[in-house]
PAZAPA-4460 file (N, C-alpha, C; in steps of 0.05 Angstrom, whole numbers, plus 32768, in hexadecimal, padded with zeros to 4 digits):
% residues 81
    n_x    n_y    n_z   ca_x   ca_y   ca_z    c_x    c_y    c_z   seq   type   mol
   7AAE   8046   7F68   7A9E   8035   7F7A   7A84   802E   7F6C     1      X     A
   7A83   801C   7F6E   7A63   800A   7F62   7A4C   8011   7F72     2      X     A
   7A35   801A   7F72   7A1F   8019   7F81   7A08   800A   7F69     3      X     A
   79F3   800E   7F82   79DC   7FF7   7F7B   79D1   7FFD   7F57     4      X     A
   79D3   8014   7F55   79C6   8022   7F3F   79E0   801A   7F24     5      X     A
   79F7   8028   7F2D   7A06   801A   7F16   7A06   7FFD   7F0E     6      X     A
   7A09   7FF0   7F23   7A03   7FCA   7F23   79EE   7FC4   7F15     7      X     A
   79D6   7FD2   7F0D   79C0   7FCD   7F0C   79C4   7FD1   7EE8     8      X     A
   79CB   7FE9   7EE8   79CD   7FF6   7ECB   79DF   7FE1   7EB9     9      X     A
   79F7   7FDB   7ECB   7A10   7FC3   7EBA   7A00   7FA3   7EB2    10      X     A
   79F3   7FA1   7ECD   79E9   7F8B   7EBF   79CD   7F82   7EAD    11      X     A
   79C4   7F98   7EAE   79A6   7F9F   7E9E   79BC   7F9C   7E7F    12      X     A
   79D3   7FAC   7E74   79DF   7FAB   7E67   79EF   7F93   7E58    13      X     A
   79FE   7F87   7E71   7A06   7F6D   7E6E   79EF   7F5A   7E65    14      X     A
   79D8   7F50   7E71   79BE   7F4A   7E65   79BF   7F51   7E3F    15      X     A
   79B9   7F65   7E3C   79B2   7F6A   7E26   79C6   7F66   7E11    16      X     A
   79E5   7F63   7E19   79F7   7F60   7E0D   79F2   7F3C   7E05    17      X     A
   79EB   7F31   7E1B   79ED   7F1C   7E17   79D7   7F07   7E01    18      X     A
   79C4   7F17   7E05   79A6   7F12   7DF4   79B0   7F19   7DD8    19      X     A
   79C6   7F32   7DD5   79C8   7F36   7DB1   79D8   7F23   7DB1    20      X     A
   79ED   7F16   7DC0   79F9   7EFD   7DB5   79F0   7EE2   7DB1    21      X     A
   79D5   7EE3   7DC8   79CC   7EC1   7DBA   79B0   7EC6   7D98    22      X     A
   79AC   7ED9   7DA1   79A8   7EE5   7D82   79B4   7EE1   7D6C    23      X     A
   79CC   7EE7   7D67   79E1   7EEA   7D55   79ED   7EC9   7D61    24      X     A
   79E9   7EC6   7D6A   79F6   7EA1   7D60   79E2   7E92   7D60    25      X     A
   79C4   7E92   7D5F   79B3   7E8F   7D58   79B0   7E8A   7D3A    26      X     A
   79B2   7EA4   7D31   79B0   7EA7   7D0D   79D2   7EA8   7D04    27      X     A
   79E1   7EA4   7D12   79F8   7E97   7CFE   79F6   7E75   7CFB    28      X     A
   79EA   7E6E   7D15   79DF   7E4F   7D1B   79D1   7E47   7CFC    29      X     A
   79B2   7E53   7D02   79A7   7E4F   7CF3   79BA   7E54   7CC8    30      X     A
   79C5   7E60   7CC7   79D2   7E6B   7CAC   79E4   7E4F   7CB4    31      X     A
   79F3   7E41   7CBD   7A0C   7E37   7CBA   79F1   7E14   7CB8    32      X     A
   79DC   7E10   7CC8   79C9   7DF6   7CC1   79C0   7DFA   7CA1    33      X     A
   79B7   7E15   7C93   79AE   7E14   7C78   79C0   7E01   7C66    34      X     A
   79DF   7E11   7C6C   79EC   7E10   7C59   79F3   7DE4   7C51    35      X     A
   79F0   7DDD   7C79   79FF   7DC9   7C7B   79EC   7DB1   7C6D    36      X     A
   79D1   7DBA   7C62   79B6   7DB3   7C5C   79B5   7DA7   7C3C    37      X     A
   79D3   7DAD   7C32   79DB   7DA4   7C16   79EA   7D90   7C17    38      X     A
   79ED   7D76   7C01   79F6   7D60   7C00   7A08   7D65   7BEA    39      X     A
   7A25   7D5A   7BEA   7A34   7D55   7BDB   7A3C   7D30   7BCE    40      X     A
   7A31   7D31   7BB6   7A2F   7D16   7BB2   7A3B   7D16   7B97    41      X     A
   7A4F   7D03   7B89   7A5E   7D04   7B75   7A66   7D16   7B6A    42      X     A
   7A72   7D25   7B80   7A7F   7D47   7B76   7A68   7D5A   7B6E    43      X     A
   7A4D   7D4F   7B70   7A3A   7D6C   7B6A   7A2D   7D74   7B8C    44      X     A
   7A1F   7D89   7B87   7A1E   7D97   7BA3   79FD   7D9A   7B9A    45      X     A
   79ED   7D83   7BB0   79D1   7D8B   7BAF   79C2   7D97   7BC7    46      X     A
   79AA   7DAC   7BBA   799F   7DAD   7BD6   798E   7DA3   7BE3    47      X     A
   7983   7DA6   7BFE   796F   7D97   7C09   7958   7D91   7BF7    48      X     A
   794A   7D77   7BFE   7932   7D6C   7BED   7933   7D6C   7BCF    49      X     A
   794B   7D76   7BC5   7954   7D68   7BA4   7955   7D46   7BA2    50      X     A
   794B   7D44   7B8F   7957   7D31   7B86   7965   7D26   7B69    51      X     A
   7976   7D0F   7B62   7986   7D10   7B4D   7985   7CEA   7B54    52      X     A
   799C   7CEB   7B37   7996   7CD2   7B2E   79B8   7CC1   7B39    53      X     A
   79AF   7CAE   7B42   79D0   7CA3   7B59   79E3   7C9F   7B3A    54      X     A
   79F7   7C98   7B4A   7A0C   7C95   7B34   7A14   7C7C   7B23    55      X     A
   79FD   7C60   7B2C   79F5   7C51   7B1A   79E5   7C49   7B0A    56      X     A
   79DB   7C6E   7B07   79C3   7C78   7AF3   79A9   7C5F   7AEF    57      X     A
   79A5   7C59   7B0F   798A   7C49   7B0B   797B   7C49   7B26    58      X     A
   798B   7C4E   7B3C   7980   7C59   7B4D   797E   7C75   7B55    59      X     A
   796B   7C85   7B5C   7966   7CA8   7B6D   796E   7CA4   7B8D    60      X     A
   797F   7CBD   7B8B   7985   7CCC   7BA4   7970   7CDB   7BA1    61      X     A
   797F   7CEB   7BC7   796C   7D0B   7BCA   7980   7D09   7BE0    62      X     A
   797C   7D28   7BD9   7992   7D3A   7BF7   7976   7D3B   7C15    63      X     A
   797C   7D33   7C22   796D   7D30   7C36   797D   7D36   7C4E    64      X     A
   7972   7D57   7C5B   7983   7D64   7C6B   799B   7D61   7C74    65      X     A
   79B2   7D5E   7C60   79CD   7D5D   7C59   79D0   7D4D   7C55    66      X     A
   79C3   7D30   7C4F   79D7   7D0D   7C4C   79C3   7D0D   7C32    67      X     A
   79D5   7CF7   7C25   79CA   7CEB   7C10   79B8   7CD1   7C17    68      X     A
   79A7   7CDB   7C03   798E   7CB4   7C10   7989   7CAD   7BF2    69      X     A
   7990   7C95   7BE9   798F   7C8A   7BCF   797F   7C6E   7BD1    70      X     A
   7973   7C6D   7BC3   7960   7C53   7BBB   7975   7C41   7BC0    71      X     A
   796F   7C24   7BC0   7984   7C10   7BBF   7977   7BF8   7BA9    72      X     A
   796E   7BF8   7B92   795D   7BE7   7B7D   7973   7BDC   7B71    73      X     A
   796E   7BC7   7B72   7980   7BAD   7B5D   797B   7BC0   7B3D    74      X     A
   798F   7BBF   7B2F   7991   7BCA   7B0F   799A   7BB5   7B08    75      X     A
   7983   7BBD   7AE9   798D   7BA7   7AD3   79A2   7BB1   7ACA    76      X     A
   79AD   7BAC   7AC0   79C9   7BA8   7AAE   79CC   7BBF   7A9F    77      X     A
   79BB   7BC1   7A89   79B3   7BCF   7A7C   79B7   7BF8   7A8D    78      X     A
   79A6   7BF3   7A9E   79A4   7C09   7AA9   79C3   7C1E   7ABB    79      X     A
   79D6   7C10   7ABF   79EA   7C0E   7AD0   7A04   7C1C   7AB8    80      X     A
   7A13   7C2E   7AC2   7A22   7C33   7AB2   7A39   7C21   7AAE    81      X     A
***
């Protein structure tokens, strides 16, 4: 039989059970946004706020919290592989 005192104890418990789980999906949250924080751009893997040179070697990228953002500049001829 349940009385006031056990009810009391279960859910003081349940509570706390529940607080270590938004905890712990909290910081798996946060660990799984770091990772997603890297850009994959012509088969290389960059991280946030890198930057590199685009793949018509005349305009710059940068990994900018997981997407790629690349200049868009007319190239001379010359410069363009």
């Amino acid at each position: 039989m349940i009385n006031n005192k056990n009810l009391k104890i279960f859910l003081l418990l349940a509570s706390v059970v529940i607080c270590i789980l938004a905890v712990l999906t909290t910081i798996f949250t946060i660990n799984n946004l770091n990772h997603s924080l890297q850009c994959l751009y012509n088969g290389k893997t960059y991280q946030d706020g890198e930057s590199f040179l685009s793949i018509d070697n005349c305009n710059t990228c940068s990994c900018s919290q997981g997407e790629v953002v690349c200049t868009e500049m007319a190239c001379i001829d010359g410069n363009t592989q």
